[in-house]
TORTORGU-634857 format. One record per residue: residue number from 1; x negated, z negated, y negated of N, C-alpha, C, O in turn. Coordinates in steps of 0.2 Angstrom, whole numbers, plus 5000, padded with zeros to 4 digits. Layout:
% residues N
{NUM,{X,Z,Y},{X,Z,Y},{X,Z,Y},{X,Z,Y}}
...
***
This chain:
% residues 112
{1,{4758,4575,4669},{4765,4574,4668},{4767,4570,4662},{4764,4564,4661}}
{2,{4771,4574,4659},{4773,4566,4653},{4777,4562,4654},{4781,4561,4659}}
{3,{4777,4558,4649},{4782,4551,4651},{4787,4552,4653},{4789,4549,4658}}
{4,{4793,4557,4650},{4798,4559,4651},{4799,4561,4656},{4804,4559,4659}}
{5,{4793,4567,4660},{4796,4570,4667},{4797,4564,4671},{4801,4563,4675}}
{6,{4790,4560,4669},{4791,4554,4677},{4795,4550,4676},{4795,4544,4678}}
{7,{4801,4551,4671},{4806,4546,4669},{4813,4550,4674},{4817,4549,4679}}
{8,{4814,4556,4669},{4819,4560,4673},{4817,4560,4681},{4822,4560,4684}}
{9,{4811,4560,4685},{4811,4561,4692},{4813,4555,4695},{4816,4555,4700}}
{10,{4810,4548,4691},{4814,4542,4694},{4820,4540,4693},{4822,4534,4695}}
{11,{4825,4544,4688},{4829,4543,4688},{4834,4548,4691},{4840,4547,4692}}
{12,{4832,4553,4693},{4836,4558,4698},{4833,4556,4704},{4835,4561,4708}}
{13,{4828,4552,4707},{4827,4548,4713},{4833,4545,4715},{4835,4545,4721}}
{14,{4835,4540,4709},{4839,4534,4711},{4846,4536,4710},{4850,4532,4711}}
{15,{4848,4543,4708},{4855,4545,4711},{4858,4544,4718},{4855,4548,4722}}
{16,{4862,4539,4719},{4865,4538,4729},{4868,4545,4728},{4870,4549,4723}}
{17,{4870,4545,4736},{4873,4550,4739},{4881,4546,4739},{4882,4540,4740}}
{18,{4883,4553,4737},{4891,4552,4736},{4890,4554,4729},{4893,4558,4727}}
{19,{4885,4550,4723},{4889,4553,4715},{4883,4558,4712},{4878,4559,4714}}
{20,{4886,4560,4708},{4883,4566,4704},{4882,4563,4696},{4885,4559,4693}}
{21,{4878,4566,4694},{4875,4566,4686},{4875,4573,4683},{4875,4578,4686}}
{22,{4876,4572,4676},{4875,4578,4672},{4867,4579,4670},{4863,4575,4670}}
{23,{4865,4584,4667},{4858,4587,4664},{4859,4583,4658},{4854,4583,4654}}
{24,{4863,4581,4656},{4863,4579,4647},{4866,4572,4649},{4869,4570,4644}}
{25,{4866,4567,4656},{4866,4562,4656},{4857,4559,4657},{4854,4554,4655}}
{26,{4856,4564,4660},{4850,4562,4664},{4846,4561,4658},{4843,4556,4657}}
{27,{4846,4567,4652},{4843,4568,4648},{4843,4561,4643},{4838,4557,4643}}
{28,{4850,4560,4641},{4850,4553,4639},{4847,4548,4642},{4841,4547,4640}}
{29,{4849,4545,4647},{4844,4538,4650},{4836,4540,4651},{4833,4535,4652}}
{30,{4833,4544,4650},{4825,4544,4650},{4826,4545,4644},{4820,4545,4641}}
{31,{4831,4545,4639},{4827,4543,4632},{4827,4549,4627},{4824,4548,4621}}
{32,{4830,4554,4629},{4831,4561,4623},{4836,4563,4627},{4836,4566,4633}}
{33,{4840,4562,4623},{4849,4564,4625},{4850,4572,4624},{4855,4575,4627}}
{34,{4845,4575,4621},{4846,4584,4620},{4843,4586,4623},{4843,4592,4620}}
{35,{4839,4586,4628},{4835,4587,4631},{4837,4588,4640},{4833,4587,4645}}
{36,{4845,4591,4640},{4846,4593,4646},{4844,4599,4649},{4845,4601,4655}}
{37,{4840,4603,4645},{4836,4611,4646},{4832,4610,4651},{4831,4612,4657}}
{38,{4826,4602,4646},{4822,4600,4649},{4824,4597,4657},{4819,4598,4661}}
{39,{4830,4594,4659},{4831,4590,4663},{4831,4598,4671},{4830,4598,4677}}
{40,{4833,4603,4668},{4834,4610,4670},{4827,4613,4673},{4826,4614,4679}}
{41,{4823,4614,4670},{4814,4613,4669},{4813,4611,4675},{4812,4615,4679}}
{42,{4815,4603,4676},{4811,4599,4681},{4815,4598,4686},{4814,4596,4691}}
{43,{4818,4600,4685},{4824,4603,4692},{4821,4607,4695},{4818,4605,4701}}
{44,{4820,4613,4692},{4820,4619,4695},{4810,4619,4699},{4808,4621,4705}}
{45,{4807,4616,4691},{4800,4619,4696},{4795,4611,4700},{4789,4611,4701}}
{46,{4801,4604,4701},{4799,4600,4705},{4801,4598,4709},{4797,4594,4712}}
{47,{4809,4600,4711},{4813,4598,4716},{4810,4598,4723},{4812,4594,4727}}
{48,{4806,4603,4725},{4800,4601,4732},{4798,4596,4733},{4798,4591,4737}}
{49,{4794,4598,4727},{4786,4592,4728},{4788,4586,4728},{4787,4582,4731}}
{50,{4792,4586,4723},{4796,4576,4723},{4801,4574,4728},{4803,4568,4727}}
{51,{4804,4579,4733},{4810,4578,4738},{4817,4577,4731},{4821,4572,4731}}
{52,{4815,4580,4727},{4822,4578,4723},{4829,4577,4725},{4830,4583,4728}}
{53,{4836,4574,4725},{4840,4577,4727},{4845,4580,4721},{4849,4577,4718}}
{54,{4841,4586,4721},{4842,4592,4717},{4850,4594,4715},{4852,4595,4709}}
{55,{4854,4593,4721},{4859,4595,4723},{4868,4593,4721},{4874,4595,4722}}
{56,{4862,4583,4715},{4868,4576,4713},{4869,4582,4708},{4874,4584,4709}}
{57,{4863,4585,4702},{4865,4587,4696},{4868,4591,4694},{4865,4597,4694}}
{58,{4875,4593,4690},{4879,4597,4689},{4880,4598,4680},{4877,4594,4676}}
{59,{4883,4602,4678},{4884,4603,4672},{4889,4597,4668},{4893,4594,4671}}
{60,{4888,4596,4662},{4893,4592,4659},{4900,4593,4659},{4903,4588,4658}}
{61,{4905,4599,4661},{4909,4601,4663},{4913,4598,4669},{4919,4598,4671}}
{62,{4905,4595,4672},{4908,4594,4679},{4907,4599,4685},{4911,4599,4690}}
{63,{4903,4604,4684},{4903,4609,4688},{4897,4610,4691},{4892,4607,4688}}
{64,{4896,4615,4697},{4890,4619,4697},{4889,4623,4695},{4893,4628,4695}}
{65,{4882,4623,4692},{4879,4628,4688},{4876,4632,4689},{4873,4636,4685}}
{66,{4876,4634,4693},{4868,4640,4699},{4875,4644,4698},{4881,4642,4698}}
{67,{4871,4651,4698},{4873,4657,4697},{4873,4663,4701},{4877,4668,4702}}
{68,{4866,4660,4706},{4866,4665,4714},{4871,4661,4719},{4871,4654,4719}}
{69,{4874,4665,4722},{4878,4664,4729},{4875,4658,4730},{4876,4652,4729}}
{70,{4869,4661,4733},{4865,4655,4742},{4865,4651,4737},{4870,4647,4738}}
{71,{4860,4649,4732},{4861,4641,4729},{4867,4638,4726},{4867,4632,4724}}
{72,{4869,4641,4725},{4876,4640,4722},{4880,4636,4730},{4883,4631,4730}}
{73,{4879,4640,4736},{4883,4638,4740},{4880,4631,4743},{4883,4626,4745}}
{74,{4873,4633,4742},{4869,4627,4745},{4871,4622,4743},{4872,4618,4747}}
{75,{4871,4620,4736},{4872,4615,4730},{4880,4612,4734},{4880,4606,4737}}
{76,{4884,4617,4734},{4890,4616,4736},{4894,4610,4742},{4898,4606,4743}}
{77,{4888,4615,4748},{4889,4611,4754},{4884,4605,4755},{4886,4601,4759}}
{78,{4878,4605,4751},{4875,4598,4749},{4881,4593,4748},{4882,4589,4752}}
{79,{4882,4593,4743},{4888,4590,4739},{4894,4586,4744},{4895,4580,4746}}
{80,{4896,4592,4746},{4902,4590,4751},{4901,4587,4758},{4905,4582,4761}}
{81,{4894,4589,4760},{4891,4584,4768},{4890,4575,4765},{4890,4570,4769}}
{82,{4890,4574,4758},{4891,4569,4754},{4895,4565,4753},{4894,4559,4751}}
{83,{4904,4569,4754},{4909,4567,4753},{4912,4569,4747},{4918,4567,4745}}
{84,{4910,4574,4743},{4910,4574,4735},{4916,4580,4739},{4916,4583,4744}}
{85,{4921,4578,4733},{4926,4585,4734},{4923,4590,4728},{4920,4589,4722}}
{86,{4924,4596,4731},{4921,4602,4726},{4927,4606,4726},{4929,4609,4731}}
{87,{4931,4605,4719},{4935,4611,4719},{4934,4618,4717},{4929,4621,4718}}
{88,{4940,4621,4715},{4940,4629,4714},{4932,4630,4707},{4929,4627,4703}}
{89,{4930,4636,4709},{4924,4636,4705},{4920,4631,4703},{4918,4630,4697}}
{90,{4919,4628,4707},{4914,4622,4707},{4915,4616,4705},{4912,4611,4703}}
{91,{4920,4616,4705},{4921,4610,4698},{4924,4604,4704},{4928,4604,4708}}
{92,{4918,4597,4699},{4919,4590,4704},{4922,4585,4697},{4920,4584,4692}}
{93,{4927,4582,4701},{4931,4575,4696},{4923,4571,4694},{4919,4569,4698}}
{94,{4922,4572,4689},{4918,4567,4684},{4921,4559,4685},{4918,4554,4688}}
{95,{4926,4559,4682},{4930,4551,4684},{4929,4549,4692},{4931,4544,4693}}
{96,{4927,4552,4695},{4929,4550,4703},{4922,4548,4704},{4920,4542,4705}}
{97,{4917,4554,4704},{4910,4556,4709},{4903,4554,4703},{4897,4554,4703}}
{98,{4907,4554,4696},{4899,4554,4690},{4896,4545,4692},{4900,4540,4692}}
{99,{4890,4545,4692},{4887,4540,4693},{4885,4537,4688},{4882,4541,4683}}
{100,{4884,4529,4686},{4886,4526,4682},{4881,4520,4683},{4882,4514,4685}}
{101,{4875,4521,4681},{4869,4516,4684},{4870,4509,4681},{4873,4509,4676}}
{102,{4868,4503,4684},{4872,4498,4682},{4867,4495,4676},{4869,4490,4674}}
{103,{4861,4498,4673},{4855,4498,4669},{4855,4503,4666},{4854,4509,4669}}
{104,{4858,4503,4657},{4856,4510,4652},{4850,4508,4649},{4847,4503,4647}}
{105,{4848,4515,4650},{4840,4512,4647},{4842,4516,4639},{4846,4520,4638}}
{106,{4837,4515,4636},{4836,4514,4626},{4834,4520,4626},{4829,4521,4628}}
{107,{4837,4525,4624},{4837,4532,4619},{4830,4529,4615},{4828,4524,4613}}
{108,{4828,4536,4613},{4821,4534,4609},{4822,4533,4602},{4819,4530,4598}}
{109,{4831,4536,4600},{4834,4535,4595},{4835,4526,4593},{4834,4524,4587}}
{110,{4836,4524,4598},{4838,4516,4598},{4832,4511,4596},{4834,4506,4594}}
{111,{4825,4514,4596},{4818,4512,4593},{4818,4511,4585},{4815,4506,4582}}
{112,{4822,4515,4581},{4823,4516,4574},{4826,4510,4569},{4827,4511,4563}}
***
């Protein structure tokens, strides 16, 4: 595993319930801010094995991104058993529910 996935899974560990994060936040604080494809990756193929809660990450939009029904719904009613309101086509208040960790870690760009 590279530094970066065990960075991305400790920090989508440490998202509480109630807020959510974006793929291009997450991306940022492990330290490669472009690199929300990748944050998508480690979602998809280790959200098991690591008990992730898979369900905080949404699009920068503010929205859900899953495109099948079931996880799409899944994603939804996770959210909402949380408190998160989920509007019309997925879309959740960023100002209200985006999480905001009280520690930014150094973009790899900030080493330069």
């Amino acid at each position: 595993m590279t530094p970066f996935t065990e960075t991305v899974i400790e920090i989508i560990k440490s998202i509480p319930a109630g807020k959510v994060a974006t793929y291009g936040q997450i991306a940022g604080l492990a330290g490669s801010p472009r690199a929300a494809r990748q944050v998508v990756r480690i979602l998809h193929s280790m959200s098991k094995k690591h008990r992730l809660p898979w369900h905080r990450i949404i699009n920068a939009k503010g929205q859900i991104a899953l495109q099948d029904d079931e996880s799409y719904n899944e994603q939804r009613l996770s959210l909402e058993a949380e408190g998160i309101e989920v509007g019309l086509n997925g879309i959740i208040d960023l100002k209200k529910y985006q999480w905001q960790p009280a520690v930014k870690r150094k973009s790899q760009e900030d080493h330069f």
